[in-house]
C-alpha positions as CSV (number, residue, x, y, z in Angstrom):
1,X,194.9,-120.4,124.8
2,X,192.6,-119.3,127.8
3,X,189.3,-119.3,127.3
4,X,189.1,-115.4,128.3
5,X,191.2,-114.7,125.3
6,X,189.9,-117.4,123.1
7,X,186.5,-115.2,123.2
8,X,187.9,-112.3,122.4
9,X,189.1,-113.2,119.8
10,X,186.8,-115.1,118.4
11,X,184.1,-112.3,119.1
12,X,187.1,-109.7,117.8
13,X,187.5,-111.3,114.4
14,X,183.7,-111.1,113.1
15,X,183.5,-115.1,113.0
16,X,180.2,-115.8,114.3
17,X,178.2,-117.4,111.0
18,X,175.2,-115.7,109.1
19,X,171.6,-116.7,110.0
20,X,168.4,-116.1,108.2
21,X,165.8,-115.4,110.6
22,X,161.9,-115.4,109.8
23,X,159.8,-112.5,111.3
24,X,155.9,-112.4,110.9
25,X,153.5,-110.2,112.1
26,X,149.6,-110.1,111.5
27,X,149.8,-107.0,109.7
28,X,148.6,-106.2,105.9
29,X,151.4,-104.6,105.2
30,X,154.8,-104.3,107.1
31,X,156.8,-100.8,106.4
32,X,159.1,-101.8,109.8
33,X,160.4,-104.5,112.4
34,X,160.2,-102.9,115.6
35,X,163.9,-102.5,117.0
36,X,162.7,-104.6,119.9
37,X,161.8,-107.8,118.1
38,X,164.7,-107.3,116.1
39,X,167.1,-107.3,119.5
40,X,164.8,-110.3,120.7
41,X,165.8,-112.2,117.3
42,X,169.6,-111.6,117.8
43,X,169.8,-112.9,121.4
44,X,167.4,-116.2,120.8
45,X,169.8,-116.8,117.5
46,X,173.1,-116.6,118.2
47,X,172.4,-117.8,121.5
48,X,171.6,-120.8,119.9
49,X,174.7,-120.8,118.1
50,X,176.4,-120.6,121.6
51,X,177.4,-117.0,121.9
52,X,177.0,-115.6,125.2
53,X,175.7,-112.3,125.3
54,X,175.6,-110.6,128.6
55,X,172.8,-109.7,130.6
56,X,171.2,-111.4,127.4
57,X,170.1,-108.0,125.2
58,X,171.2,-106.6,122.6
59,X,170.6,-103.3,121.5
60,X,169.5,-101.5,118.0
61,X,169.0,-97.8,117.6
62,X,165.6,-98.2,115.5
63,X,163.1,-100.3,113.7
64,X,164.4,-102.8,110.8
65,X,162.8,-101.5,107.5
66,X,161.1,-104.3,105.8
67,X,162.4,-103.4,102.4
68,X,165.2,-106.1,100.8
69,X,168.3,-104.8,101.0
70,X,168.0,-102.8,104.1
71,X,170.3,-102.7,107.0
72,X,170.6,-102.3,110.9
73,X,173.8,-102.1,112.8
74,X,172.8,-103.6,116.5
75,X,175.2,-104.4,119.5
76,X,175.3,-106.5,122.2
77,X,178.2,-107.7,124.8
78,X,179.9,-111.1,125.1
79,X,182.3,-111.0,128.1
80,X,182.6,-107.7,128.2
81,X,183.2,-107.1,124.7
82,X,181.1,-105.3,121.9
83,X,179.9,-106.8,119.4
84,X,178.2,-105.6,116.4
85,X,175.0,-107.4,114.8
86,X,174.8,-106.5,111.1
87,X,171.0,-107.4,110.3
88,X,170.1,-107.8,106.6
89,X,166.7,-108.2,105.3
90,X,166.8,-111.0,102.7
91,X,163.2,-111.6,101.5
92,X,159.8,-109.8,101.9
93,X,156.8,-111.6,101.7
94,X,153.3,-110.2,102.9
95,X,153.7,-110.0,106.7
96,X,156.9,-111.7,106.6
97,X,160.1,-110.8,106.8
98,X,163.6,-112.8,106.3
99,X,167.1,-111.5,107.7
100,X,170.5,-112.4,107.7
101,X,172.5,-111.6,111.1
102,X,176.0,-111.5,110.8
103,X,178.4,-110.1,113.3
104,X,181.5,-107.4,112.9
105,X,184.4,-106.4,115.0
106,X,184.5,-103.8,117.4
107,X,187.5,-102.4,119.2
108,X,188.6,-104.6,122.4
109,X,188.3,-101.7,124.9
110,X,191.8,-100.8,126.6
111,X,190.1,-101.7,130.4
112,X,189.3,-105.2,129.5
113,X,192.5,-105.9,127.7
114,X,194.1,-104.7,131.1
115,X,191.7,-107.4,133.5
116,X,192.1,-110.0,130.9
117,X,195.7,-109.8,130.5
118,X,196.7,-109.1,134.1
119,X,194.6,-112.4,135.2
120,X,196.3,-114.1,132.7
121,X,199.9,-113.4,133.7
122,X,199.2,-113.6,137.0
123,X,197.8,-117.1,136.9
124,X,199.9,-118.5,133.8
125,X,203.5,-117.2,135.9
126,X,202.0,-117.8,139.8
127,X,202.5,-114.5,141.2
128,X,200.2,-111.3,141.9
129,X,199.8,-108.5,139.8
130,X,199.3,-105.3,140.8
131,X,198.0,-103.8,137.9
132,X,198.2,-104.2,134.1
133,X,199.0,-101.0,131.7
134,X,197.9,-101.3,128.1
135,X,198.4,-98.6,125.6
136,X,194.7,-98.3,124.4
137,X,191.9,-100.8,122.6
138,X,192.8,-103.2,120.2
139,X,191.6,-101.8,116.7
140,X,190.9,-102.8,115.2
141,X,190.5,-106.9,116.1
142,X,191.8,-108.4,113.7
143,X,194.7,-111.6,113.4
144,X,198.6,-110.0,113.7
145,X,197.1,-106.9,115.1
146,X,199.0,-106.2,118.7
147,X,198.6,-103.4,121.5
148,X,201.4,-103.3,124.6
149,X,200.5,-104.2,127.4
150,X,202.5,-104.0,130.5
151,X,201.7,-106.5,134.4
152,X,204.7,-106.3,136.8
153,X,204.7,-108.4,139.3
154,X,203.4,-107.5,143.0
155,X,205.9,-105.6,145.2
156,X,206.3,-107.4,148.2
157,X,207.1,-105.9,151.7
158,X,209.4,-108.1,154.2
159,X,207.8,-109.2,157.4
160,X,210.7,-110.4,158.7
161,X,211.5,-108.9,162.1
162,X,214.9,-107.0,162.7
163,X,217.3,-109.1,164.8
């Protein structure tokens, strides 16, 4: 399988692995992790898992609350594809706080199916392609799930010159 498609899919079918992550601060007491350190903690982690993330950000709509059990939904891109960063707080102790990151499927969007698909038939069958037609995102990613996709080859115009 191409490596294109082989991240897809792998980013498509949730599988990157859970990590507890430590967070301190100097303060007395902690009501919040500020969204920024949270996205700083998700890029340094699952980077060092391997998993490319572009321009290397992610991004979370607010601050973590430091309460067990609480929850933030972040994204980031890996080849073009969202990804979702499920962040869990675990544990709670004075200053510091303990999270689980864990990642969930998001929709392949319909214009990178198209350039990953078209680059793949053109250079898996050797001819050009003019364009590739899909018939919107994959959703969701998971194992058996399909989406058409259409890449005729190139129309070519005869340069031979009339006798």
């Amino acid at each position: 399988m191409n490596a294109a498609l082989r991240t897809l899919a792998r980013l498509g079918l949730a599988a990157a692995a859970t990590t507890t992550v430590l967070f301190g601060t100097t303060a007395c007491s902690l009501a919040s992790v500020p969204a920024d350190s949270v996205e700083q903690q998700i890029v340094s982690t699952l980077g060092a898992q391997g998993v490319a993330i572009d321009n290397g950000r992610a991004d979370c709509a607010g601050d973590l609350d430091a309460t067990v059990g609480a929850t933030r939904t972040c994204e980031f891109h890996s080849g073009g594809q969202p990804v979702g960063a499920v962040v869990t707080v675990t544990a709670v102790d004075g200053d510091d706080v303990s999270f689980d990151i864990t990642t969930e499927p998001r929709p392949v969007p319909r214009a990178l199916l198209q350039d990953t698909v078209g680059s793949l038939v053109a250079q898996n069958a050797g001819v050009p392609i003019d364009a590739t037609t899909c018939d919107g995102d994959l959703a969701p990613p998971t194992t058996g799930q399909a989406v058409g996709c259409r890449s005729p080859p190139a129309r070519t115009r005869s340069t031979s010159a009339p006798p």
